[in-house]
N, C-alpha and C positions, 0 to 999 in steps of 0.2 A: 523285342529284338535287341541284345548286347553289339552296342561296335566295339569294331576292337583296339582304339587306341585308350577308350577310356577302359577297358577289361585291363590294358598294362597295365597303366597307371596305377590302379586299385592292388595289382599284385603285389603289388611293393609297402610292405607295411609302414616303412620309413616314409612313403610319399602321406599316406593315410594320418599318420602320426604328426605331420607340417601341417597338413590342412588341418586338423583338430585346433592344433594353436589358435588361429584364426578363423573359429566358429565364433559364433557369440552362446549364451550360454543356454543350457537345455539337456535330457540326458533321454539315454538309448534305453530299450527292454526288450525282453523276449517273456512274454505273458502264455502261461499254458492254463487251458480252459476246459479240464475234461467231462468226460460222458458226463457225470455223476455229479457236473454242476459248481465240483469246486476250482478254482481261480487260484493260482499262485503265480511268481515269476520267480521263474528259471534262473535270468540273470536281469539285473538293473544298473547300470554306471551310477558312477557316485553323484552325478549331477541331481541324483531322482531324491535323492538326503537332502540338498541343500534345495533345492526345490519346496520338497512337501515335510520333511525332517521328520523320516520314517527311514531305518536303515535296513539295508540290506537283508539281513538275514531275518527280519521281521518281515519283510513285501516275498522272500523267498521260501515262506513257511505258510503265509496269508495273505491275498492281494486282500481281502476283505478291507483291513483298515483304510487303503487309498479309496478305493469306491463308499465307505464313510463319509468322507471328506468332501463330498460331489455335495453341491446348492442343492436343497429339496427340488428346489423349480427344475432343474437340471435333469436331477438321475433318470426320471423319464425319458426326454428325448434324447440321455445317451445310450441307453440299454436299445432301445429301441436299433437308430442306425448301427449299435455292435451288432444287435441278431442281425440287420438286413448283409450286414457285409459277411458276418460269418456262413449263412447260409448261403451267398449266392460266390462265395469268395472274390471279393473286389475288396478293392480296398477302402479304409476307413479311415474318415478324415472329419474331425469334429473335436467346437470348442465350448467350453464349458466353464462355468465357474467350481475353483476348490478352497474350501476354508481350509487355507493352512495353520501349521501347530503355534505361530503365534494369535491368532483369533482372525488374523488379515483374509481378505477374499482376492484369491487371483484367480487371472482368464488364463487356462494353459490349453492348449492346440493340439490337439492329437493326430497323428499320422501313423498309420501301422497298415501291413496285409496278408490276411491271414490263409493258411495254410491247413488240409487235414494233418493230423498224426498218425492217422489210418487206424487209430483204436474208437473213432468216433467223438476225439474231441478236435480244439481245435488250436494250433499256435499262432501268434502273435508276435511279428517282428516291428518294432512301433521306435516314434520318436517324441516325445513330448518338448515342446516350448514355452514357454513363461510370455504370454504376449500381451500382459493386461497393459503396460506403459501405452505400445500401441492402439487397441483397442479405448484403452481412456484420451490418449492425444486425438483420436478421430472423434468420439465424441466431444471433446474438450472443446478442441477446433467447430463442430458445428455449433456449438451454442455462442461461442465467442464472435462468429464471423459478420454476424450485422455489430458485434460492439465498439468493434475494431477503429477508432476515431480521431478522439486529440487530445490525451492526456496521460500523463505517470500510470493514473492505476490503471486504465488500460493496457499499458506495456505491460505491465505487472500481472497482468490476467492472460495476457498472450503469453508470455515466459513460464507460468507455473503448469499450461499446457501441454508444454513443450519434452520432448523424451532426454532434450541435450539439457545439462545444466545452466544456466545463466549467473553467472558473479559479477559483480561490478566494486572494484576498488577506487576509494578518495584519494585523494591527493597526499596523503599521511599512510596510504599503503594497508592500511586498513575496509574490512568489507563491508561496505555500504547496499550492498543487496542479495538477496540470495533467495533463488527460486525453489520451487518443492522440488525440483528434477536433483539439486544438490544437497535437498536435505536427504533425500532415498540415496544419493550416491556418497555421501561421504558421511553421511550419520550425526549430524550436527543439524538442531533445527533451526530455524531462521533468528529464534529471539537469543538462539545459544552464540550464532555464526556473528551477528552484525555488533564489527566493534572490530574485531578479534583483525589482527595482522593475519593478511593472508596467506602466506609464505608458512609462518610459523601452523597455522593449521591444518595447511593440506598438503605441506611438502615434506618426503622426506629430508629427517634433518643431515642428512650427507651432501645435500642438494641445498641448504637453504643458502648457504652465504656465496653461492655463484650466482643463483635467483636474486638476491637482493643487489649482487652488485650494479646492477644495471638499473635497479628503482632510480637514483640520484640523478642519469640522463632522460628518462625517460620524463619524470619530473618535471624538468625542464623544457624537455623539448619537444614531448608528447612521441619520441621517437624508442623505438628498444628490437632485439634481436627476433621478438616474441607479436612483435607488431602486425599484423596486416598477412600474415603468411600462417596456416594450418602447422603446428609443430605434435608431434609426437614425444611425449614425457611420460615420467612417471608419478602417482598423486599418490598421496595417502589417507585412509579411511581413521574416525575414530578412534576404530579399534586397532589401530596401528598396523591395520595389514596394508598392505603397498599394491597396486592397481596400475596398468598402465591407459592413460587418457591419452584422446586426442584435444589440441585445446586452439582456435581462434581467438584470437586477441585485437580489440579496436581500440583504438585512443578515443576519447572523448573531451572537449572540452567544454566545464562548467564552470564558472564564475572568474573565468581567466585561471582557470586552475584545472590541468591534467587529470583524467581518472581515466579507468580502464574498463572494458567489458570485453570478459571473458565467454565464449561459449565450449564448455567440456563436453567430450563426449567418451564413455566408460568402450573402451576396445578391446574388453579383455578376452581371450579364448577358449574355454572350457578343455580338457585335456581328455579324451575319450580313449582307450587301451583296443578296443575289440574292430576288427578291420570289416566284418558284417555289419554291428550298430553304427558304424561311424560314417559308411557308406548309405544310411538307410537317413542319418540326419544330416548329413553334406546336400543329400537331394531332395528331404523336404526344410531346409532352414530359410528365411524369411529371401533373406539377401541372395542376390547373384550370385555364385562361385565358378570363377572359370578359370583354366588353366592354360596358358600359349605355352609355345616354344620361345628366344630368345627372337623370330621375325612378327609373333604378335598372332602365330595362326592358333586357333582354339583347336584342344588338344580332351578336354573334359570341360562339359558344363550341366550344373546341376535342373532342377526343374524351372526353379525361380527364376533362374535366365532366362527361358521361354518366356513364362511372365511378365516381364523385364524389357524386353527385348524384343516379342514377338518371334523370334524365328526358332523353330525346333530344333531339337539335338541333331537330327540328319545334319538342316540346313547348315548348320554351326559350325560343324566338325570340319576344321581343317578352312575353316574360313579367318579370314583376316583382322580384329578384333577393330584397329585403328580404322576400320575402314568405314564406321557408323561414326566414326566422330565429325562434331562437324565441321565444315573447313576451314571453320575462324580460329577453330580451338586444334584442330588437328597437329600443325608446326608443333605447339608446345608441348601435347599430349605424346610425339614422336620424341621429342628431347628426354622428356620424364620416363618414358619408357625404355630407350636406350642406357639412358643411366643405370637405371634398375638391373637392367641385364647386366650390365657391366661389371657388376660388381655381387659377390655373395654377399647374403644376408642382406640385401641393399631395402627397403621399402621405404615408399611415398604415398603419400596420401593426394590425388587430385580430385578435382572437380573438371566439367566437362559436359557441352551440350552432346549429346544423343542420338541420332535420329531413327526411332521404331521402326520395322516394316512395314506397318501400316504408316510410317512416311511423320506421325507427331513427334517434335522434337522433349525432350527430354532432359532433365538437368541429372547428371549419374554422379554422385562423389565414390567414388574408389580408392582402396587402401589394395594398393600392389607391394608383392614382397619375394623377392627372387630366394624360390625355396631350392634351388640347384644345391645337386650333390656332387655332379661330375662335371670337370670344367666345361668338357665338351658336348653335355647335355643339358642344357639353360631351359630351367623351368618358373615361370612367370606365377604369381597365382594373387587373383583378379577377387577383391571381396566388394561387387557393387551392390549399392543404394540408390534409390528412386530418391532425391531429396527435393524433387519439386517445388510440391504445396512448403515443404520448410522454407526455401529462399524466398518464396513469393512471402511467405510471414516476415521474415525480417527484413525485405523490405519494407512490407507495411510497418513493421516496429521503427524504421528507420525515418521513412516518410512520419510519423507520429511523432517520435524524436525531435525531426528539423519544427514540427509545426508545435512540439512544445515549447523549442525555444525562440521563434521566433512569438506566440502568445506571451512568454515572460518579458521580452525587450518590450511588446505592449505593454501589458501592465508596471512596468518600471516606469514608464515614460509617463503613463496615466499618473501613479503613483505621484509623481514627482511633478506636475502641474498640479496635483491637488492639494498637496504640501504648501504648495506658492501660492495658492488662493486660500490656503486656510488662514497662512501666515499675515498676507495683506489684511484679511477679515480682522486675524484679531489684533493689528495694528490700528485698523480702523477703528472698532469699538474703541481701542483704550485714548487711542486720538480726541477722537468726538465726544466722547467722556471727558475727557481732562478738558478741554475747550468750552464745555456746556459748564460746567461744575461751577467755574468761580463766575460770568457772570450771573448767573442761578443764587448761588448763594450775594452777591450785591443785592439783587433785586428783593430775596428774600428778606435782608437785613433793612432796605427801604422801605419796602412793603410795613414792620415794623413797628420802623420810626413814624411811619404815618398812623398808624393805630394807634400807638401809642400817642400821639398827637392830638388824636379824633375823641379818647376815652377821656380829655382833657377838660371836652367842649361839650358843651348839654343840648345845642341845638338839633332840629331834628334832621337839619341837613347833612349834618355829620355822622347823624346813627345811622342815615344810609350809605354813605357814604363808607361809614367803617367796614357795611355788612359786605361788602362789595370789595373791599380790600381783604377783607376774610376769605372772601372766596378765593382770591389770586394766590394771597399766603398758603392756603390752604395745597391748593393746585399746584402751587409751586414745589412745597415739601413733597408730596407724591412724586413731583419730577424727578425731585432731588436723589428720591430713594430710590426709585428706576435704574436713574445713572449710577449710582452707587451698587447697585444689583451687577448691573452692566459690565463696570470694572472690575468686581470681583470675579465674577465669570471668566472673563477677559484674563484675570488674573490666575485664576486656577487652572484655567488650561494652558496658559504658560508657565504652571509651575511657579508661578511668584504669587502668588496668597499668602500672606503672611499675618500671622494674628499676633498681636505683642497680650501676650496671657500673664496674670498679675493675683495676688490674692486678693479676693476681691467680696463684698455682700451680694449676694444673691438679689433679697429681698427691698432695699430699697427700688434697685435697679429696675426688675418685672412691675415694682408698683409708678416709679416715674414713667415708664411706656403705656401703661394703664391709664395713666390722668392724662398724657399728652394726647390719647387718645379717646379720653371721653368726649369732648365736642364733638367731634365727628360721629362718634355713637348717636349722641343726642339729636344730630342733623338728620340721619339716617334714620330717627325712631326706636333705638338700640338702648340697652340698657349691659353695662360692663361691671360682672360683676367677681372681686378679687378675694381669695386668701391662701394662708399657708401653713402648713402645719406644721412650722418651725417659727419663732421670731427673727433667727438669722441663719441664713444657710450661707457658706461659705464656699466657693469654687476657684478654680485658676483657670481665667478665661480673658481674654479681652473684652471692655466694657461697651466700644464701639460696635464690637461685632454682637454682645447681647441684646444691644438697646437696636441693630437694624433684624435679628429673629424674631425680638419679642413686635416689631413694626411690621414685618411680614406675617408674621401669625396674625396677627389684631387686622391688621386692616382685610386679610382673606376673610375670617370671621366677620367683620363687620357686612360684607357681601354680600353673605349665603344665609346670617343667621334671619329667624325670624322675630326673634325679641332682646333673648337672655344671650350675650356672651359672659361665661365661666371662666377666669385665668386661675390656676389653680397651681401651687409649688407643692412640693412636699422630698423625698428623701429615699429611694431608692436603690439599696444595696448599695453599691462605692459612687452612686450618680446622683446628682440632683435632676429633679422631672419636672419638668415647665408643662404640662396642660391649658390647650385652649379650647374648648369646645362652644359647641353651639347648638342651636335647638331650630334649626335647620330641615333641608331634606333628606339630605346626608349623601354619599357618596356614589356612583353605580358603580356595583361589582367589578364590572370592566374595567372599570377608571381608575378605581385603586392600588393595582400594581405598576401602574404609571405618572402616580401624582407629582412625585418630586421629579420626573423625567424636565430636564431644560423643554419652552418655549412649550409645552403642553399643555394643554386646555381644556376643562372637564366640563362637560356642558350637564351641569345638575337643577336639575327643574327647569329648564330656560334661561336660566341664566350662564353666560359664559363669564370665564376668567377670562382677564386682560392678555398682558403678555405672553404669560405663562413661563415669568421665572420667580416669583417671589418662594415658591414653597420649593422650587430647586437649591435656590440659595440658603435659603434654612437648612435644606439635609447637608449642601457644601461648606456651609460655616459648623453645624452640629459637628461634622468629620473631621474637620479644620482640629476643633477642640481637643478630639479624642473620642466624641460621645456618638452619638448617632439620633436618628428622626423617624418617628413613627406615625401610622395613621390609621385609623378602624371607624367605623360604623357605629354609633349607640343603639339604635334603634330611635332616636329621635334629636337624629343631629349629625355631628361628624364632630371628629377629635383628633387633634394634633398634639401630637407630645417629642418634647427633644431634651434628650439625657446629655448632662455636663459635668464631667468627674469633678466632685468634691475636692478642695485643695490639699486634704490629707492623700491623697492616692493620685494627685497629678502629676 
């Protein structure tokens, strides 16, 4: 049953031709299907080219190639619902996947109802829609909806969900993020978009130096024209075709510095010519469309408003539209709509609670746009959206937001107590270092003079006595080296290690550490055995720092081995190669990509290493050098090797 303010309305081709503006996009057909089984159409609007990019005169010679296009999994169950509707004539409504001509798969929605032609076939007056965005935003959204939490890439996985674009600009006016809803709308991919001034890329350039003038306040004050209020502009694609968006603008503030988050959203209208197809996708198009008078009473509304709205076209017609708002919002929803009338060509875009028939309230954003021809005939025309589940996300993007940066002021603060305790640390080392060092070296120097005193005397209370200051002496040079580990350490992480590098002999050097360290071999049971296969190797190094690697090497060997330690020199490529091996247990698998790690401790055969910095020190003085520190397995030992460039290539 046709009423009849909506039968006017539709007479008027000019009225048909404004609401086409303000469709979104999708195209009309009229599909003829005879006896004889073959399918062409009739007529197709140009939307069904840019759709499936198949022209006209090809879909009006052979529908065949579009029903190609249909997912294998598909073409079954749309053949299927086509017979039921053609046979029983009801109408047909059904969404399917189409591999369109660049290889992509979209969801497009089909709406049509079909008719005899009285020769036994049958016609098709139909609308198609492009609905995969939504179709993938509701799946996007259930997978995401436990993700939804406390951090960047979360936001980042809510946003690429989303149908609206998301930009975010730094503080240099440049894009700092960019979602997949803006690589599909402006054809720029995310690793092409971030960098790039935003202005320059997606505006036209007739429009860019009014855009910018307002960067410099905003900047500053985190304030601009474009702030906090829904505006309607125009954007430009790639391909330099020009688009009209709508666009939300937030300030943000990160590191004491302004940036922006943009949310676009693509408004553009599709232009349909035929006053049949345009009426046929006006009533099945996703969104609301309704049309008042200048007092707000509904005058034409399409199917989706039922939807929308709960209340049927009867109930509609001639009903008051502000009168479902709700009364918090209603004041301002009355201001914005009187303006609207007031003026031709006038449109706004609002937002606004709702409240259903069935009484649930409803968040609706609307783009109203006073399509009036005649002064005295004010025609309103109403394009709503359900944006519920949207606000409720960007809340949650918002709430994620405040709790990521309240998480960063924690971790700064952590940060920056661990810094002060690093720093005390390694004050302390270099402290208790320097303190320890010179009485250390006194004692060692007396210790000495007493052996030396005792070697003097032949009694046998002195040869014990010596043995006994041997041990001190002894213990004490280990301390010595400890703390001298210690400092260095202490010293490389502050960046102050410093080697005074010299041309220098290799070989007497590796063999004075060799004898200083035979006693202690010989205590141990140990036998130390030296050579080289040069008589003089020449490097640029510091003498201090060879003679405490070649004391860290020796003494870890003298530990682990079981008889023989090997120091071995020789001359590789631009490096001299120091080798210590031993005939040992040798290393476990595990432990060996961690040996030179600080204060680490390899537990091989039962026996543990002490501290667990002398082989750290070795790789941090090797590095010092320019050289580096190596270690492997023999199969009947472990080996230590540290490379020291030759003075020719120092």
């Amino acid at each position: 049953m046709k009423n009849k303010p909506n039968d006017d309305f539709f007479s008027n081709a000019e009225h048909i031709r404004t609401l086409v503006d303000n469709l979104p996009h999708g195209a009309v057909y009229r599909l003829i299907h005879s006896a004889d089984g073959n399918r062409r159409f009739e007529y197709v609007s140009k939307g069904m080219e840019k759709l499936f990019g198949i022209s006209a005169e090809i879909l009006c010679n052979d529908a065949t190639p579009l029903y190609g296009m249909v997912v294998s999994e598909d073409v079954k169950d749309a053949l299927e619902k086509e017979k039921r509707a053609a046979e029983s004539i009801s109408p047909f409504h059904h969404i399917c996947r189409i591999k369109v001509y660049d290889g992509s798969v979209r969801w497009i929605e089909w709406n049509s109802m079909p008719m005899s032609d009285n020769q036994g076939g049958i016609i098709w007056d139909g609308v198609c829609l492009d609905v995969t965005d939504q179709i993938r935003a509701e799946e996007a959204l259930k997978r995401s909806e436990n993700a939804l939490r406390s951090s960047e890439n979360k936001f980042r996985a809510v946003s690429d969900f989303l149908l609206d674009a998301i930009i975010m600009m730094d503080e240099r006016g440049a894009i700092s993020f960019w979602n997949k809803a803006a690589e599909k709308m402006f054809g720029y991919s995310e690793a092409e978009a971030i960098g790039k001034d935003l202005h320059d890329t997606i505006c036209p350039a007739r429009y860019r130096e009014k855009y910018k003038a307002g960067i410099k306040r905003f900047l500053e004050t985190g304030e601009g024209n474009a702030v906090g209020k829904p505006l309607e502009l125009t954007a430009m694609r790639r391909d330099d075709t020009e688009f009209p968006i709508e666009i939300s603008v937030s300030a943000v503030k990160r590191e004491n510095l302004w940036n922006s988050v943009a949310v676009i959203r693509d408004i553009t209208a599709r232009k349909l010519s035929e006053k049949e197809k345009t009426q046929s996708l006006i009533r099945h198009i996703f969104d609301a469309i309704i049309v008042t008078d200048d007092a707000g009473k509904i005058i034409f509304q399409n199917d989706s408003a039922e939807n929308i709205f709960g209340y049927s076209n009867e109930e509609s017609l001639n009903s008051v539209i502000l009168e479902r708002v709700h009364p918090e919002d209603r004041n301002k929803a009355q201001k914005d709509f009187a303006r609207i009338a007031a003026a031709k060509s006038a449109n706004k875009t609002m937002v606004c609670r709702v409240k259903r028939k069935d009484g649930e309230l409803r968040i609706i954003e609307t783009n109203a746009v006073n399509i009036s021809e005649k002064e005295d005939e004010i025609k309103i025309l109403l394009d709503c959206r359900d944006v519920t589940e949207r606000y409720k996300t960007m809340e949650e993007i918002h709430r994620l937001a405040d709790d990521f940066k309240k998480a960063n002021v924690e971790l700064r603060t952590a940060n920056e107590k661990l810094k002060s305790a690093e720093i005390r640390r390694k004050e302390f080392f270099v402290a208790i270092g320097h303190e320890l060092r010179s009485p250390i070296a006194v004692t060692i120097g007396a210790i000495e003079s007493l052996l030396s005193e005792f070697s003097k005397r032949k009694e046998k209370i002195f040869e014990r006595e010596g043995k006994l200051a041997e041990i001190v002496r002894r213990n004490l040079q280990r301390l010595s080296r400890l703390i001298e580990n210690l400092l260095d350490l202490a010293r490389a992480e502050n960046e102050e290690l410093h080697v005074t590098k010299i041309k220098l002999d290799l070989v007497p050097i590796a063999l004075s550490a060799v004898e200083s360290f035979k006693p202690l071999a010989i205590r141990a049971e140990r036998s130390i055995l030296f050579e080289s296969s040069e008589s003089s190797i020449l490097v640029y190094a510091d003498a201090d720092k060879l003679h405490q690697i070649m004391g860290n090497l020796l003494g870890n060997a003298i530990r682990f081995a079981n008889k023989i330690i090997s120091v071995k020199l020789s001359i590789e490529s631009d490096y001299a190669l120091i080798e210590v091996i031993d005939d040992g247990e040798g290393i476990g698998e595990k432990c060996l990509p961690r040996i030179f790690e600080k204060y680490y401790r390899a537990d091989t055969a039962g026996k543990k290493s002490h501290i667990g910095l002398g082989l750290s020190i070795v790789k941090l003085l090797a590095e010092a050098h320019g050289g580096s520190a190596i270690v492997e397995n023999t199969g009947s030992g472990a080996k230590f090797g540290v490379r020291i460039p030759l003075a020719k290539n120092a």
